[in-house]
DRENPA-3360 file (N, C-alpha, C; in nm, 2 decimals, always signed):
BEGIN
1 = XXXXXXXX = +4.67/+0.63/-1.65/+4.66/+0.58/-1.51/+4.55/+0.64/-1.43 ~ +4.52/+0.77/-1.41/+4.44/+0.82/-1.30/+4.29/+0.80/-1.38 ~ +4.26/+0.76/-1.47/+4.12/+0.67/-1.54/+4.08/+0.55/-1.46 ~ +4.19/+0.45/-1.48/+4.17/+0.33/-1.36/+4.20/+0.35/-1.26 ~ +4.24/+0.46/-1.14/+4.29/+0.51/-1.06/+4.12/+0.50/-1.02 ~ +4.07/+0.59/-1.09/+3.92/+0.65/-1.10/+3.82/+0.53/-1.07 ~ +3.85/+0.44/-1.16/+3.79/+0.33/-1.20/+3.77/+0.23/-1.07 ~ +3.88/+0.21/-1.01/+3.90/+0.12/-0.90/+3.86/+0.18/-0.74;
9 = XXXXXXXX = +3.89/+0.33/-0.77/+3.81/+0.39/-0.66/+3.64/+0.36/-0.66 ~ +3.65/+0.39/-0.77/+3.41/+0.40/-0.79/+3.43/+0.22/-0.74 ~ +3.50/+0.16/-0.81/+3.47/+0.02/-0.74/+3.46/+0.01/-0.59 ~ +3.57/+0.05/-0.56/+3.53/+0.03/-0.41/+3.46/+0.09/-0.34 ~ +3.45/+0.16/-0.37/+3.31/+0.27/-0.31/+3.19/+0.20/-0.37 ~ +3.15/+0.17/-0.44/+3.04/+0.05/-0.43/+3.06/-0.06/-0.36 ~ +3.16/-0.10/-0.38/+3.18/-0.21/-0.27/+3.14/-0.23/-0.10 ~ +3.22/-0.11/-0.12/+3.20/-0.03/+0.09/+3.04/+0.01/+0.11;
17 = XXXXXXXX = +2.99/+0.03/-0.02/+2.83/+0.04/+0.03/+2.78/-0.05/-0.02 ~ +2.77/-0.19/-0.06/+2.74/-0.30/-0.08/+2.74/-0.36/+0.09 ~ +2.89/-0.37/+0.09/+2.88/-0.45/+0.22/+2.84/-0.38/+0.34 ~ +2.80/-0.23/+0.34/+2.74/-0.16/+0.45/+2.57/-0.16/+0.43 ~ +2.53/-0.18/+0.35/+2.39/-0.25/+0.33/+2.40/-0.42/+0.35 ~ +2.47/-0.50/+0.36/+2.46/-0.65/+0.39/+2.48/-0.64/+0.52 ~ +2.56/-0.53/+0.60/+2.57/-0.57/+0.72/+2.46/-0.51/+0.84 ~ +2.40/-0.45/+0.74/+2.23/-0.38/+0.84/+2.17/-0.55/+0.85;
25 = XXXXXXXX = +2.10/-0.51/+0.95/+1.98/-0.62/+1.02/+1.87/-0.57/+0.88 ~ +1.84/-0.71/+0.86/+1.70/-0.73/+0.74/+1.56/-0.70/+0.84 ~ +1.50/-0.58/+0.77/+1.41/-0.51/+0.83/+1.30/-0.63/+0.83 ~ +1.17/-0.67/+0.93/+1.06/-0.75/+0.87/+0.94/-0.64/+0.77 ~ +0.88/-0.70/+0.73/+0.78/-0.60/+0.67/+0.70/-0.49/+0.76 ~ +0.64/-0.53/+0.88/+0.63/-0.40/+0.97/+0.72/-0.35/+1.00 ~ +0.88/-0.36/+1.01/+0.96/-0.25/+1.05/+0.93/-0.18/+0.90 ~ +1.03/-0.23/+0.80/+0.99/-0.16/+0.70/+0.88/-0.02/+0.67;
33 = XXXXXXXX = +0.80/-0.08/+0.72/+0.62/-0.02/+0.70/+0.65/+0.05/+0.80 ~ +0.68/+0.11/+0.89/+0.71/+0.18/+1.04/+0.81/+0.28/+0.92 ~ +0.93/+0.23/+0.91/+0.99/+0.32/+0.89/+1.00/+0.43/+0.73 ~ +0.86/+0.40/+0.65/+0.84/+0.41/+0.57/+0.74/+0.53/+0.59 ~ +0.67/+0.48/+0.67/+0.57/+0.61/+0.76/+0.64/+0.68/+0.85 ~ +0.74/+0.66/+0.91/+0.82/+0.76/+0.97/+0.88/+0.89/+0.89 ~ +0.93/+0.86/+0.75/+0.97/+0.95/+0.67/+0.87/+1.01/+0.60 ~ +0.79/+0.93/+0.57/+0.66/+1.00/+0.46/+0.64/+1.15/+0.45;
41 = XXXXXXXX = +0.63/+1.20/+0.65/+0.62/+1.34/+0.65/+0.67/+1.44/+0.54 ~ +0.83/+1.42/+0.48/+0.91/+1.50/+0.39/+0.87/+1.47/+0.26 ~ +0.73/+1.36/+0.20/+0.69/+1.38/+0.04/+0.60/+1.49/+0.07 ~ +0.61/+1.53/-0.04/+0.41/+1.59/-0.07/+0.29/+1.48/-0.03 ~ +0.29/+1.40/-0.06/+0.21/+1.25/-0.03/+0.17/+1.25/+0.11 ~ +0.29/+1.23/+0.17/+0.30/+1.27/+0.33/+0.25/+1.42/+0.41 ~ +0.31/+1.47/+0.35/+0.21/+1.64/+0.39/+0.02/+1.65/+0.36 ~ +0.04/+1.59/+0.24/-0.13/+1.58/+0.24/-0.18/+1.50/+0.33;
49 = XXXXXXXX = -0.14/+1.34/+0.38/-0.20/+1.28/+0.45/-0.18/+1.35/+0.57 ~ -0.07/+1.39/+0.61/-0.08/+1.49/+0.78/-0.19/+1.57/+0.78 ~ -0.19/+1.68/+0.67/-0.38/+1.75/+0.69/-0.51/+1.66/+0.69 ~ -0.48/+1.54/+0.63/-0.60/+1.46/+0.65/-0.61/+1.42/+0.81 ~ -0.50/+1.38/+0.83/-0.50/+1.34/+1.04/-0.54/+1.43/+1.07 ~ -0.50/+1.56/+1.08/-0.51/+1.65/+1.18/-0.70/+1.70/+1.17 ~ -0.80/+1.65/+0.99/-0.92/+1.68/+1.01/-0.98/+1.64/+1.13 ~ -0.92/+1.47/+1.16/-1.04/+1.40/+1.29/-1.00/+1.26/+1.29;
57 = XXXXXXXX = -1.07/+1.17/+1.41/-1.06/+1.07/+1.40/-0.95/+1.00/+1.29 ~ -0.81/+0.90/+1.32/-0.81/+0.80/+1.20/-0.79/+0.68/+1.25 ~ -0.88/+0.58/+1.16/-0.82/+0.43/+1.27/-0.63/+0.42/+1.22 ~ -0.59/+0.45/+1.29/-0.45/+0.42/+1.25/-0.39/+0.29/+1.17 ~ -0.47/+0.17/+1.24/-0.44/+0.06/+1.24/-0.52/+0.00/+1.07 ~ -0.60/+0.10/+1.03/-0.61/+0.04/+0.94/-0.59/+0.13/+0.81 ~ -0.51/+0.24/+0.86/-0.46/+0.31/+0.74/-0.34/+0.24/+0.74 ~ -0.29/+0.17/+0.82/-0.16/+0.08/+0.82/-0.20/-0.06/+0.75;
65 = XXXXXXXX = -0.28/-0.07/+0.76/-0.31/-0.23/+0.65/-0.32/-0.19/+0.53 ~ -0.41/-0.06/+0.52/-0.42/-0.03/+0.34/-0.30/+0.02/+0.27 ~ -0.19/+0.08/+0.36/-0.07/+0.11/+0.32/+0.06/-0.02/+0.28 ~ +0.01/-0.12/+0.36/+0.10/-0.21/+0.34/+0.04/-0.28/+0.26 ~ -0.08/-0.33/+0.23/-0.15/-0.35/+0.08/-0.15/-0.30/+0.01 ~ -0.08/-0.16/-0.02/-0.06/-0.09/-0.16/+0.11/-0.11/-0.14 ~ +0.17/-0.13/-0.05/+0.31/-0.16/-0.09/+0.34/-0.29/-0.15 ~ +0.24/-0.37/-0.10/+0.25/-0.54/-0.17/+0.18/-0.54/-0.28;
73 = XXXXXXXX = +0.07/-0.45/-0.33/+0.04/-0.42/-0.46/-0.06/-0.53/-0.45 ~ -0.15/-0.57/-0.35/-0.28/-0.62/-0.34/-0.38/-0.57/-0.28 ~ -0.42/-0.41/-0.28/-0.51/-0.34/-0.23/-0.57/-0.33/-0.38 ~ -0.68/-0.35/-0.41/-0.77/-0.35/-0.51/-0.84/-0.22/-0.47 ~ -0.79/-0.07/-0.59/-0.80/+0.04/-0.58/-0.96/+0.03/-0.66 ~ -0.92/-0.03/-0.78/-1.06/+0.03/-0.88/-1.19/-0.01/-0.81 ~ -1.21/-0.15/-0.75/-1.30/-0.16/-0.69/-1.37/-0.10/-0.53 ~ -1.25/+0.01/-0.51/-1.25/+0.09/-0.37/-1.33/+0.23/-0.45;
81 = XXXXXXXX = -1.24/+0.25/-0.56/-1.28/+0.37/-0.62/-1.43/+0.39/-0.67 ~ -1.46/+0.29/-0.72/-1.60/+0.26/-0.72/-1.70/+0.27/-0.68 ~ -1.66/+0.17/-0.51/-1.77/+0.23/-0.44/-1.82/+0.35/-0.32 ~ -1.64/+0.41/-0.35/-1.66/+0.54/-0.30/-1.71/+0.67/-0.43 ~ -1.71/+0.65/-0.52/-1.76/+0.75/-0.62/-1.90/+0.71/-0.64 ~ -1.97/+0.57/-0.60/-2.12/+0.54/-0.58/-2.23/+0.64/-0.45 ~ -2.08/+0.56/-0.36/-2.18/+0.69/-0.19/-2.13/+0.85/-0.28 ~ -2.08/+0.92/-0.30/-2.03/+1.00/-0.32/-2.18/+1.08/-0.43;
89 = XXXXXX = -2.23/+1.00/-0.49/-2.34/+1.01/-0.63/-2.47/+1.03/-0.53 ~ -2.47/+0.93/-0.43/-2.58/+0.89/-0.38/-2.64/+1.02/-0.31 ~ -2.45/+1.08/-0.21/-2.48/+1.19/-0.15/-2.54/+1.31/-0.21 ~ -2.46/+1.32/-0.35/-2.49/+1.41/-0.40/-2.69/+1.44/-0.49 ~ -2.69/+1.35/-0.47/-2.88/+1.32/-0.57/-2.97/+1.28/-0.47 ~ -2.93/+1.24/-0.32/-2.99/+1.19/-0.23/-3.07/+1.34/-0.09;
% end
């Protein structure tokens, strides 16, 4: 008995967080994206980009479009990578 005792508890306990995720408001993709950048601070990911802010200038607004083009998985990295390893050649031989 205390197996399906076990068993029917883990059920409901998925359950109660099933329906406590159905009953949150559906984020749009900027909230999402807002609150996606609000946590970031606590990756490593996030800590490196903080030292990058803090070098100078960032347009905010468009480190926010390339972020939510890499969360939609339509920011075209190889051809970014490209032509920043081109100036990068240029600087260096120029």
């Amino acid at each position: 008995m205390p197996k399906s005792t076990n068993t029917t508890t883990s059920q409901d306990s998925k359950a109660r967080r099933q329906e406590d995720i159905a009953a949150q408001p559906s984020l749009s993709d900027d909230q999402l994206m807002e609150v996606i950048l609000e946590n970031i601070h606590t990756t490593p990911l996030g800590q490196v980009l903080e030292r990058i802010a803090r070098q100078g200038c960032i347009r905010k607004g468009k480190v926010f479009n390339v972020c939510r083009q890499l969360h939609n998985g339509t920011y075209d990295l190889e051809d970014r990578l490209d032509a920043v390893i081109d100036r990068v050649l240029e600087d260096l031989t120029g």
